[in-house]
KEKE-3310 file (N, C-alpha, C; in steps of 0.2 Angstrom, whole numbers, plus 5000, padded with zeros to 4 digits):
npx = (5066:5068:5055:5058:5069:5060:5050:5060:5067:5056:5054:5065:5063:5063:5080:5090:5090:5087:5095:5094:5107:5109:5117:5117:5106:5104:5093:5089:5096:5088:5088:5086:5079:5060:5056:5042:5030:5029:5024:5009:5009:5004:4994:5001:4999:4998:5002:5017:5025:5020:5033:5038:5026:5019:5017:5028:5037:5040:5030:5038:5031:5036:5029:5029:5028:5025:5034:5047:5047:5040:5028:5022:5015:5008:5009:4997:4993:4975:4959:4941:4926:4914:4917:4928:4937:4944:4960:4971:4975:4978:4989:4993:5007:5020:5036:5052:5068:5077:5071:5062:5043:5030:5013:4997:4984:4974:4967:4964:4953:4943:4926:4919:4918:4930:4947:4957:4950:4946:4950:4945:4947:4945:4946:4954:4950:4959:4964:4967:4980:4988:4990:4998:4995:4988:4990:4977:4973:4976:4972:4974:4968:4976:4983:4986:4990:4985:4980:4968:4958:4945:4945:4937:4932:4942:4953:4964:4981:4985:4999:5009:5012:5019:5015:5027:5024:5015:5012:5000:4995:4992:4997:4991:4993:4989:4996:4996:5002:4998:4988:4978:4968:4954:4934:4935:4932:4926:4934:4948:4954:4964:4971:4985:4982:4973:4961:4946:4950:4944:4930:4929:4924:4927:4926:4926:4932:4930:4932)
npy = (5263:5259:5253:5244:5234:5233:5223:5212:5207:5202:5192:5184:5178:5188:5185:5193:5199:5213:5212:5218:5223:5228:5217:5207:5194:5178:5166:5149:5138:5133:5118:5113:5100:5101:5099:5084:5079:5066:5048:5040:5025:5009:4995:4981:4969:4956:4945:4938:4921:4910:4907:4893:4892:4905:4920:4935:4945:4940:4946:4951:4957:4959:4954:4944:4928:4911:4902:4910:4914:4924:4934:4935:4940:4935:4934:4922:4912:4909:4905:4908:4898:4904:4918:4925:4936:4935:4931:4928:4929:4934:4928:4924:4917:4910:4914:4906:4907:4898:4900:4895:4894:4894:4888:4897:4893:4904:4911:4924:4927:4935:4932:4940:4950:4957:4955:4965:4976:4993:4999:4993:4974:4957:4956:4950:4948:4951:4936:4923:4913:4897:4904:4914:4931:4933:4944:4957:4958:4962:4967:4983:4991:5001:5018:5021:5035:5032:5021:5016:5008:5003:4993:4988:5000:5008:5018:5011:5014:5006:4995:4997:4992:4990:4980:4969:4961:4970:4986:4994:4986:4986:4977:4976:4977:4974:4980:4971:4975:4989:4990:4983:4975:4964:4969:4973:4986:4996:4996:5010:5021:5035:5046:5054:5070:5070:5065:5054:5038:5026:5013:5000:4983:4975:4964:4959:4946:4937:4925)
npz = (4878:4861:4849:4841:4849:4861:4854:4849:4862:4867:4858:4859:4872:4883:4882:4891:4908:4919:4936:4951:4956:4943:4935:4920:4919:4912:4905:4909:4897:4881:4881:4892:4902:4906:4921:4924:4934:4943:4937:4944:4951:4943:4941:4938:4920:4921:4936:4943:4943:4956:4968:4977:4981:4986:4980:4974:4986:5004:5018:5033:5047:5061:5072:5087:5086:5090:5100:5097:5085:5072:5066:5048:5033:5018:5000:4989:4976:4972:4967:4966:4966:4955:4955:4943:4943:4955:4959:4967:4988:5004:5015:5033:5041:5053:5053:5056:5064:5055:5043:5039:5036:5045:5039:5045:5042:5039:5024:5017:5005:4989:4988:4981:4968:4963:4965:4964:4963:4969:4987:5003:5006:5012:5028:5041:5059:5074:5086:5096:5094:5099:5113:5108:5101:5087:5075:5068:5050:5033:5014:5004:4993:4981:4988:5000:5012:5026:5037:5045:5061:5074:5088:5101:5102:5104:5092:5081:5071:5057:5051:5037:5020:5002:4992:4984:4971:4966:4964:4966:4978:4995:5008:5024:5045:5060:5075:5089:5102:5101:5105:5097:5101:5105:5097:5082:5072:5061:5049:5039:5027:5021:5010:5006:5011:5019:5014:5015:5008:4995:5003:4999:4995:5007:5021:5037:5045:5060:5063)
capx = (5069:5064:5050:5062:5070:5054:5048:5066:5065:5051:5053:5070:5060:5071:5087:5096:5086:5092:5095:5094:5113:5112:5121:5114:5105:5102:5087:5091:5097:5083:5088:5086:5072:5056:5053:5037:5027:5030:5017:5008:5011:4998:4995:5003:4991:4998:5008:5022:5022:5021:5036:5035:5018:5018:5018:5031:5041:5036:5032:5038:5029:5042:5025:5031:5024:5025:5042:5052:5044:5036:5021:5024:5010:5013:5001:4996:4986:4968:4951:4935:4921:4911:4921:4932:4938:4948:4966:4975:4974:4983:4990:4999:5011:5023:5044:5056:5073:5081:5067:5054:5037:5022:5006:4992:4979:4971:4970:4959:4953:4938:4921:4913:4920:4937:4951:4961:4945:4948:4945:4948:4945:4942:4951:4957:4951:4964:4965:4973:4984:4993:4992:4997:4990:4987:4987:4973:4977:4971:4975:4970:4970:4975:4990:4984:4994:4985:4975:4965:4952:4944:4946:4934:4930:4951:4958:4974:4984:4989:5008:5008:5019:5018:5017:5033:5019:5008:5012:4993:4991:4994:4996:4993:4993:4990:4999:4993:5004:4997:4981:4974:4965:4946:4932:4938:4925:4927:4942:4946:4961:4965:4976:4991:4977:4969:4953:4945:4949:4937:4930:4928:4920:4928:4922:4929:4932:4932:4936)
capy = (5258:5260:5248:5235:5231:5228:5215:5209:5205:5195:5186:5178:5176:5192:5184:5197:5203:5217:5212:5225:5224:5229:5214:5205:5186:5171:5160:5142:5136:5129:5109:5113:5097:5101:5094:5084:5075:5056:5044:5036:5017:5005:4986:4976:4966:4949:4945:4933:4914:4909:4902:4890:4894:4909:4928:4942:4944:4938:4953:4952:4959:4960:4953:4941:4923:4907:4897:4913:4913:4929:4933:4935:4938:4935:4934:4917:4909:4908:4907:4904:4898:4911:4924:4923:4940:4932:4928:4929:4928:4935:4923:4924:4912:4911:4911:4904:4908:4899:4904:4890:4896:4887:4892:4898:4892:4908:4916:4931:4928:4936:4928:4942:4954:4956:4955:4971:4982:4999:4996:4984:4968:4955:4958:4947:4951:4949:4931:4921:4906:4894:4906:4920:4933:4933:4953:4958:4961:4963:4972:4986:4992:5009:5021:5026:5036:5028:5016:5015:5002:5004:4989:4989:5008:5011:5019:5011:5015:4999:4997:4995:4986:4988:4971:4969:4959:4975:4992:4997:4981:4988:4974:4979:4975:4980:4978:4970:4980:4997:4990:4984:4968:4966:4967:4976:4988:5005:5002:5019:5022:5040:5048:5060:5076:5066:5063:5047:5034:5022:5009:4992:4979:4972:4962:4956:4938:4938:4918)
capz = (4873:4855:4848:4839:4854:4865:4852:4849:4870:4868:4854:4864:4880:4888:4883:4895:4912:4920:4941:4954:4955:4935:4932:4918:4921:4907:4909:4908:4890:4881:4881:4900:4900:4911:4926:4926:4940:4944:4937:4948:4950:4940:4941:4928:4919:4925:4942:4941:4945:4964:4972:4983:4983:4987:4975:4977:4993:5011:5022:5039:5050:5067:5078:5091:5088:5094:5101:5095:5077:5068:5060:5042:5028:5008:4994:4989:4969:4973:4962:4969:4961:4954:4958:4940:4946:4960:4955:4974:4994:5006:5021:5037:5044:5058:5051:5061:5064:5050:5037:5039:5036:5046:5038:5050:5038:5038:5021:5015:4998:4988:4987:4976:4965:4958:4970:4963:4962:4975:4994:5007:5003:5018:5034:5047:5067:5079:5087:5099:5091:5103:5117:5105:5099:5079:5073:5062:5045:5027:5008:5001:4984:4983:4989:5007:5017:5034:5039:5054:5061:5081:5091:5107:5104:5101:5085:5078:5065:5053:5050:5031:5016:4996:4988:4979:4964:4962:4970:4971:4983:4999:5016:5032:5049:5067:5080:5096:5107:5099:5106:5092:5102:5105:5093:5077:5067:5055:5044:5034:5022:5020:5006:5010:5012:5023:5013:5014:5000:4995:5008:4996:4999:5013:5027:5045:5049:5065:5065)
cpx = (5065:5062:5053:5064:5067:5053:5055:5068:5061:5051:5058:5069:5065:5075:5092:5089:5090:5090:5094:5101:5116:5115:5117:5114:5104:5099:5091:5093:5090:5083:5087:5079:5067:5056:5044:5035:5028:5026:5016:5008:5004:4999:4995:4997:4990:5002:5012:5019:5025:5029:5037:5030:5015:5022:5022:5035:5037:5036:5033:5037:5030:5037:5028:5025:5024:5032:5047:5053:5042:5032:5024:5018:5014:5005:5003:4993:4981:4962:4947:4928:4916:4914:4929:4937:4946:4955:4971:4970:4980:4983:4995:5000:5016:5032:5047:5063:5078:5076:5061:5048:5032:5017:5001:4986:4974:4974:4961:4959:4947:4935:4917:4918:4926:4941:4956:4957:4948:4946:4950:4945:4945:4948:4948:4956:4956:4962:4967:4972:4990:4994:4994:4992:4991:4985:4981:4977:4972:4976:4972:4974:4969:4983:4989:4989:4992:4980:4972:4958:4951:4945:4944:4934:4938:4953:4965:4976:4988:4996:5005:5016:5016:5019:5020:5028:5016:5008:5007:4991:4996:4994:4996:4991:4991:4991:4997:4995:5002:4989:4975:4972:4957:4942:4932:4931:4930:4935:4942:4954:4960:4972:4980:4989:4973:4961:4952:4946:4943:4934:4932:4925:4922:4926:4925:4928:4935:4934:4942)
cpy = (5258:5254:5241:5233:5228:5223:5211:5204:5199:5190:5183:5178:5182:5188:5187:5200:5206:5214:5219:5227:5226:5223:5210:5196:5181:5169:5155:5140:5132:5122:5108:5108:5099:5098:5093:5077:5067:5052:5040:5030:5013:5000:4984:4970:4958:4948:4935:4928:4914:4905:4898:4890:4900:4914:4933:4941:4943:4945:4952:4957:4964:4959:4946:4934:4918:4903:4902:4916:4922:4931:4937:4936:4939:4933:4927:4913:4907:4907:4903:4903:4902:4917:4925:4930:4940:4929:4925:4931:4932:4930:4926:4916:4912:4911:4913:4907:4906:4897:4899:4893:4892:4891:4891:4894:4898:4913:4919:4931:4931:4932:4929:4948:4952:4959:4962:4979:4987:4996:4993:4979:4965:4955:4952:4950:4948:4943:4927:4914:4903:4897:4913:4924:4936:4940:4951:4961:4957:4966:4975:4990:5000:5012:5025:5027:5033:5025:5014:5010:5004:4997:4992:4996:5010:5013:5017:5011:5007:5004:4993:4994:4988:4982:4972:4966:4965:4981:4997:4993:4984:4982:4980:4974:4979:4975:4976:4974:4987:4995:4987:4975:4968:4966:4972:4979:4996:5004:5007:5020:5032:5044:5053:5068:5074:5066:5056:5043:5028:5016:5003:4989:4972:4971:4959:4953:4940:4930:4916)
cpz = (4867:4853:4847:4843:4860:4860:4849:4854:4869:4863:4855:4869:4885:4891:4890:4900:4917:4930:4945:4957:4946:4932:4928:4921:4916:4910:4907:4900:4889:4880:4886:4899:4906:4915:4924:4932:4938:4940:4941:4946:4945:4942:4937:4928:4920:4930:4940:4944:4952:4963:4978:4987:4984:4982:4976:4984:5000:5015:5030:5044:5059:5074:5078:5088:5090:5094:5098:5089:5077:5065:5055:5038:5021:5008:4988:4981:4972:4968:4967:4966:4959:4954:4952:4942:4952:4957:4961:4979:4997:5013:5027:5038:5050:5056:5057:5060:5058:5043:5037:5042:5038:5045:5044:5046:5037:5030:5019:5007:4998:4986:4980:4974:4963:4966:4969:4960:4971:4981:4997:5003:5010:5021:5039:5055:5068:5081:5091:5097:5095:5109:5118:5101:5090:5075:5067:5056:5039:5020:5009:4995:4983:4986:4996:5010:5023:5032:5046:5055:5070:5081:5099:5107:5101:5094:5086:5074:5064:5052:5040:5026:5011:4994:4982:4973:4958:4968:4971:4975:4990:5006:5019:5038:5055:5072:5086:5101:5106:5102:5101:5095:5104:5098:5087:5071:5064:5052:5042:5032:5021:5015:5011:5013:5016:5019:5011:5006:5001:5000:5004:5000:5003:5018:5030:5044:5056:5066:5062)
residu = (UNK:UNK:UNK:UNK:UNK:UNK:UNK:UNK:UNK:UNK:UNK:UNK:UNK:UNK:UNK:UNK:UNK:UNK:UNK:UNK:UNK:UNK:UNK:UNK:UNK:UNK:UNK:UNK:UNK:UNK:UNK:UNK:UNK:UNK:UNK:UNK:UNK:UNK:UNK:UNK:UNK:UNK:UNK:UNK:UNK:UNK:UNK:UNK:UNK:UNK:UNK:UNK:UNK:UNK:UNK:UNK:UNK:UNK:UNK:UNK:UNK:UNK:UNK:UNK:UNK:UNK:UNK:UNK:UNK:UNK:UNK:UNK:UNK:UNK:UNK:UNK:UNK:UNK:UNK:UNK:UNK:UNK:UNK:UNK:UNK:UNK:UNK:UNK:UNK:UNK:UNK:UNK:UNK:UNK:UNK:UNK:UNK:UNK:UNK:UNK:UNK:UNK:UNK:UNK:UNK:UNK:UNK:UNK:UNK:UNK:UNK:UNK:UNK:UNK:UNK:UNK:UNK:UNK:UNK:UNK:UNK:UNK:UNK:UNK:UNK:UNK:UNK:UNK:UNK:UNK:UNK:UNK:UNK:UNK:UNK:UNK:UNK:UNK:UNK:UNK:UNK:UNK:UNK:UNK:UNK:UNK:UNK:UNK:UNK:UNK:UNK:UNK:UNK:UNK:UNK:UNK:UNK:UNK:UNK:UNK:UNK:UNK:UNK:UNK:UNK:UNK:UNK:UNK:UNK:UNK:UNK:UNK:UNK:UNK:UNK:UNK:UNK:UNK:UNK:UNK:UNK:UNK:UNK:UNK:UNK:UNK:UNK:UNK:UNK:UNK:UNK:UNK:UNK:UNK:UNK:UNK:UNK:UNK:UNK:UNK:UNK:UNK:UNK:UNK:UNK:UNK:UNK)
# end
């Protein structure tokens, strides 16, 4: 091929490439727009107004709880003195068949730091309420593919939920049936490569 037509070629990205059937091939026209990667989710810099007391949508959890009920968490207005950091709680409650929610009284707010700093945040042990049994549960701030805690030596995988407010706030739960009853140590969040993501400064309630 004489010279002008090598830098010809190149200066229109070898318009024409020859196949191994000879037939010639076009690349893509150039308005073909690139693909690029997703951005990851952020947190908006204010969460809407509670309804009915409660933030964003309620998460049902599909654990059995009392008179035919089910336990349910949502994310609640909180501040705690000191702690100006602190904007929200997560709670469970028990919902009934036609949508009445009875609060447990148990909510998980922060005492110290910033409630939407990386991590867990305070966790919920298992329980028994009325006879049933009250899953553990908690946030965490972050996009973990798993989530695991022992209970009595046992690893169990949380069942987990994005909060429709803020899709780095991640609930979770664990199942009673999966085992997860007894005395609750080592949570561990784990991205989609499995390497550990950050602990925070989460702490058990065991009451």
């Amino acid at each position: 091929m004489p010279a002008a037509a090598v830098l010809a070629a190149a200066a229109f990205g070898a318009a024409q490439l020859q196949t191994g059937g000879g037939q010639p091939t076009s690349p893509p026209p150039a308005s073909t727009p690139l693909s690029t990667a997703p951005r990851p989710p952020s947190s908006p810099s204010t969460l809407p107004a509670a309804v009915n007391g409660r933030i964003g949508d309620i998460i049902d959890t599909g654990v059995p709880a009392t008179a035919g009920r089910r336990w349910v968490l949502y994310f609640i207005p909180y501040a705690w003195t000191g702690s100006p950091g602190t904007t929200f709680a997560i709670g469970i409650g028990e919902r009934a068949a036609d949508g009445t929610i009875t609060d447990s009284g148990v909510q998980l707010g922060d005492t110290k730091g910033a409630d939407r700093a990386a991590g867990f945040h305070t966790l919920q042990a298992p329980m028994e309420y009325d006879g049933m049994m009250q899953p553990a549960f908690g946030y965490y701030v972050g996009r973990p593919a798993t989530i695991t805690a022992r209970f009595d030596g046992r690893t169990v995988r949380a069942r987990t939920a994005t909060w429709s407010a803020d899709p780095m706030v991640t609930a979770f739960w664990f199942e009673p049936a999966d085992g997860a009853t007894g005395v609750m140590t080592t949570p561990s969040a784990l991205d989609a490569d499995g390497t550990p993501m950050p602990v925070g400064h989460g702490e058990i309630y065991e009451n």
